[in-house]
C-alpha positions in Angstrom: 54.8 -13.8 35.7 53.9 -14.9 32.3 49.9 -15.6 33.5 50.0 -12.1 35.0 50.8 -10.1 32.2 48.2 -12.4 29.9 45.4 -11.7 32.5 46.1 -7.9 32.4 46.1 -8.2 28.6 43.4 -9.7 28.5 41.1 -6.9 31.0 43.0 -4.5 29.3 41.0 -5.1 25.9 38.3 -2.3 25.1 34.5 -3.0 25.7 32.3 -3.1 22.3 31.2 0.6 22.1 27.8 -0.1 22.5 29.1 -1.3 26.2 30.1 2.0 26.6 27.1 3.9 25.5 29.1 5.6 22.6 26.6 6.8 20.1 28.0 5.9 16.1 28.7 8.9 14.0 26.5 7.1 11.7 24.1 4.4 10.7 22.8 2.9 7.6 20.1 0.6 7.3 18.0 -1.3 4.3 14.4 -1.0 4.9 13.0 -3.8 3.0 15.3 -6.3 6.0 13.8 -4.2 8.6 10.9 -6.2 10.9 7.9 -4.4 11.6 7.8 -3.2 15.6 4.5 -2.5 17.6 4.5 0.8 18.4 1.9 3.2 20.1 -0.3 3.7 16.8 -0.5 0.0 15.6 -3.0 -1.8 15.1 -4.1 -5.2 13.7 -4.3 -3.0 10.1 -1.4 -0.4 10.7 2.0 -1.6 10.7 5.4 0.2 12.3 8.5 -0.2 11.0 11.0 1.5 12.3 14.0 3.2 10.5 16.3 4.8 13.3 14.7 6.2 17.0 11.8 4.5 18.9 12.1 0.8 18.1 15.5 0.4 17.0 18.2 -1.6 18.4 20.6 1.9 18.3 17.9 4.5 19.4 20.5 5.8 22.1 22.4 7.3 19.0 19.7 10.3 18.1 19.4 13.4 20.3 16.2 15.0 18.7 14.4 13.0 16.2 12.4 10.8 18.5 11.2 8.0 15.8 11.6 8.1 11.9 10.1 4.4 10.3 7.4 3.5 7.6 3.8 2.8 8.3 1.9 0.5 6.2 -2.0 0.8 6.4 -3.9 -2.3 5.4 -6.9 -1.3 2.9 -9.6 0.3 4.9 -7.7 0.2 7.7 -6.3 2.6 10.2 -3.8 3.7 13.0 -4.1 4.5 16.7 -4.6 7.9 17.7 -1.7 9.2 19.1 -0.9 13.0 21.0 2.5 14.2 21.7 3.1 17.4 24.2 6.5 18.1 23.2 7.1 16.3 20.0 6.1 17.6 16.4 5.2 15.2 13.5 6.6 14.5 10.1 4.6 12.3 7.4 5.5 11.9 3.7 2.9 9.1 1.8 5.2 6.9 -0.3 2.1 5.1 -1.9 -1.9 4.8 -1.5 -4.2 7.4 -0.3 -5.9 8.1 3.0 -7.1 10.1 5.5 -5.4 12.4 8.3 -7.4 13.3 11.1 -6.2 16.4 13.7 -8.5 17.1 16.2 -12.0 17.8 14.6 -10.5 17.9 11.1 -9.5 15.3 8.7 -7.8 16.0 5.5 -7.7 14.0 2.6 -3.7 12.6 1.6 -2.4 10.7 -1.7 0.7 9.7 -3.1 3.9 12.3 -2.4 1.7 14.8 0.0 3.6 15.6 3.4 2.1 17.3 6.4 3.0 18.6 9.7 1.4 18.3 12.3 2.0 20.0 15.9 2.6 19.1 19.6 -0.6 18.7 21.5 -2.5 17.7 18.8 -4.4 14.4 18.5 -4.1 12.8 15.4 -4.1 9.7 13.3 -4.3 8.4 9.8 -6.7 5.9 8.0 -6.8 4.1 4.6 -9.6 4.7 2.3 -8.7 2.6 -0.1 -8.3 -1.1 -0.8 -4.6 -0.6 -2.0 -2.2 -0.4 0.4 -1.5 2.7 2.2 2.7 4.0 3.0 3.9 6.4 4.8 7.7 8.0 6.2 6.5 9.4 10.1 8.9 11.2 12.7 8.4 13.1 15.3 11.3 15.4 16.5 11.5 16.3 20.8 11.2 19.8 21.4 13.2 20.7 24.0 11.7 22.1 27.8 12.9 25.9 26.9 11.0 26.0 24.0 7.6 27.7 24.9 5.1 25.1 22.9 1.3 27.0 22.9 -1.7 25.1 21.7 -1.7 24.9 18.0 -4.1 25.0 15.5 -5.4 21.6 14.8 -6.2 22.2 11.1 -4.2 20.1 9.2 -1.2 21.7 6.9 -0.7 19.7 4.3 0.7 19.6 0.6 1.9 18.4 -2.5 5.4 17.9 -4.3 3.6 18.8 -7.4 3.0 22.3 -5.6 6.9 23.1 -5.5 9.3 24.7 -7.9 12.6 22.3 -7.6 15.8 25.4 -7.0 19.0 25.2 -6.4 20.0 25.9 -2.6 23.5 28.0 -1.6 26.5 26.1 -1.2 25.4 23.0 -3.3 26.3 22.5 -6.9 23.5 22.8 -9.4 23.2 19.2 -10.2 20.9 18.6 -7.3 17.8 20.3 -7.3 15.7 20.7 -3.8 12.0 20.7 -2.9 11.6 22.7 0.3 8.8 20.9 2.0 8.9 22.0 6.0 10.8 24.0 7.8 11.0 26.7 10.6 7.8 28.5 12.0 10.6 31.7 12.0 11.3 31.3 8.4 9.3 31.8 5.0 11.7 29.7 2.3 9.9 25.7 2.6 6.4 25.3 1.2 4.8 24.7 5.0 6.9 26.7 7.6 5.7 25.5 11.1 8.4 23.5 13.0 10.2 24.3 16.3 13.1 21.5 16.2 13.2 20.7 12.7 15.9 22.4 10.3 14.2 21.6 7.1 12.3 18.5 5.6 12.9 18.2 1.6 13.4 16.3 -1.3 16.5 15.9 -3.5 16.9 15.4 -7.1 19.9 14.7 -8.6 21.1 14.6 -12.1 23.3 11.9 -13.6 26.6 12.1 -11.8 25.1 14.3 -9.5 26.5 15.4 -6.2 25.3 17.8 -3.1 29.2 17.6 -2.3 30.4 16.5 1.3 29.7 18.5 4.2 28.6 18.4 7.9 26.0 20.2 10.0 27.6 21.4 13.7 24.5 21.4 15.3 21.7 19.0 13.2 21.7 15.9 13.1 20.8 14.3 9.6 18.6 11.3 8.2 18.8 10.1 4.3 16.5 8.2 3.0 17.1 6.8 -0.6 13.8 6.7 -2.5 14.8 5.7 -5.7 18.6 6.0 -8.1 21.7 4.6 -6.8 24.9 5.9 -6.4 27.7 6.7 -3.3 27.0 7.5 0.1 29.8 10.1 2.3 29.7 9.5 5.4 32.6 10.1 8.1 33.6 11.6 11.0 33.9 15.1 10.4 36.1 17.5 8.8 39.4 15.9 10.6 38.2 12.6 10.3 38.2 9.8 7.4 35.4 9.8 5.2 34.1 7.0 3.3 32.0 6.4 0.2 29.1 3.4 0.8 26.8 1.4 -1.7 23.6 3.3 -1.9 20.1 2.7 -3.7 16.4 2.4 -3.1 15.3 1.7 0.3 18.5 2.6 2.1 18.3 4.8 4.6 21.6 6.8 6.8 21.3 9.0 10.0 24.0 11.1 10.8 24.7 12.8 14.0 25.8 16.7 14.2 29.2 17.4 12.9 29.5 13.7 10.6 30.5 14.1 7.1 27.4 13.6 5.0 27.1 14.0 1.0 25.8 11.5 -2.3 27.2 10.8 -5.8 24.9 9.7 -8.2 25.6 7.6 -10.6 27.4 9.2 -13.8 25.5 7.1 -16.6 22.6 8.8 -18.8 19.2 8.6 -17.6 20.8 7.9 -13.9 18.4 10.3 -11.7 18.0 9.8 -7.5 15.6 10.6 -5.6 16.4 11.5 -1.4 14.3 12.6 1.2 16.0 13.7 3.8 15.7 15.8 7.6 17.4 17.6 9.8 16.7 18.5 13.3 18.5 20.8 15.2 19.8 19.1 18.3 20.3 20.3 22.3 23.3 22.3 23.1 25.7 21.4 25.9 25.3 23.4 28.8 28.1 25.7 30.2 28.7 24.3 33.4 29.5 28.0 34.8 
């Protein structure tokens, strides 16, 4: 009797979530550990590393942003062309300068420009330098519903030194926002083109600044720390317990719709942070009815 009840113990014990095919409410990881991946635009001189999606051991966990990683370009070097029907691109240059080519047109990119570029359109990006050239990339899915018409292929691109930093409703004034890309529907980011993505945007935060915690019920969320240090929130939602994690340069969190998400910088003088961040709207269930 004794054996019996230890066997049914034993079956008894939960299966690792991952068994399961539970998505996490959140992830972090450190990109300096991260291994580069090949992907569909390397090449011996362009290198894929990627963050969260396409490539990652946890890709399961994201519902709209397809890939979101860091490309390094070797000097004079460049990427494989890549088209996407029902995905929309993201890029942010970290460092370097180079070109972006969309279609027939190619438009020159340097340190802190982002562009967007749409569905259907061929593209791909070069070095024209003998520095190193880095980039942030994601693409976000665009769901079937969603009409997606041929789009122009001229590329729309930008600066951060073109942007004002405000304030944005809700968040306390010691982080101050750069609107980069947002909605094709809407007219407040500095390029507003995007079908699935909420808004793409740069936070600065003052010493012992916060954007408070909160959640997003239907985006899903990705930080990336660029420079500063300071707390991470994440959690499980407004019922659920929220934590405070290590965070500095080169960390990186997703976190999926209705997670607790929010950052405390450091309260010391001189103590600025840097985040760029996206969010994606994601799919809603279906009413079975």
């Amino acid at each position: 009797m004794k054996t019996l009840l230890i066997m049914l113990l034993v079956t008894a014990v939960p299966l690792p979530a991952q068994e399961h095919g539970i998505a996490p409410t959140w992830l972090r990881r450190y990109v300096p550990d991260l291994s580069e991946r090949r992907a569909d635009l390397s090449t011996d001189s362009c290198h894929y590393t990627p963050i969260f999606g396409e490539e990652d051991a946890e890709a399961h966990a994201l519902q709209s942003v397809v890939r979101f990683g860091e490309v390094t370009i070797d000097g004079r070097g460049s990427c494989q062309a890549a088209e996407y029907p029902r995905q929309e691109g993201l890029f942010f240059v970290l460092g370097g300068s180079g070109l972006l080519h969309e279609g027939d047109e190619t438009r020159a990119m340097r340190k802190d420009d982002f562009a967007y570029v749409p569905p259907m359109i061929r593209h791909s990006v070069a070095n024209t330098s003998k520095e190193p050239f880095r980039l942030v990339i994601a693409t976000i899915s665009i769901p079937p519903e969603i009409s997606v018409l041929p789009q122009s292929p001229k590329p729309m691109v930008a600066n951060l030194d073109e942007l004002k930093e405000r304030t944005v409703e809700g968040h306390p004034a010691s982080v101050l926002y750069k609107l980069l890309i947002g909605p094709r529907t809407a007219s407040r980011d500095r390029i507003n083109a995007t079908f699935e993505v909420a808004d793409f945007f740069l936070m600065d935060f003052a010493p012992g600044g916060t954007n408070s915690p909160h959640h997003h019920e239907v985006e899903e969320e990705i930080y990336l720390v660029l420079d500063g240090e300071g707390k991470m929130a994440a959690g499980s939602g407004t019922d659920g317990i929220v934590g405070l994690y290590p965070a500095k340069s080169g960390d990186a969190y997703y976190f999926r719709p209705n997670c607790t998400v929010g950052f405390y910088n450091q309260d010391a003088p001189g103590a600025k942070a840097h985040i760029l961040a996206l969010r994606a709207f994601v799919p809603l269930p279906k009413n079975p009815d």
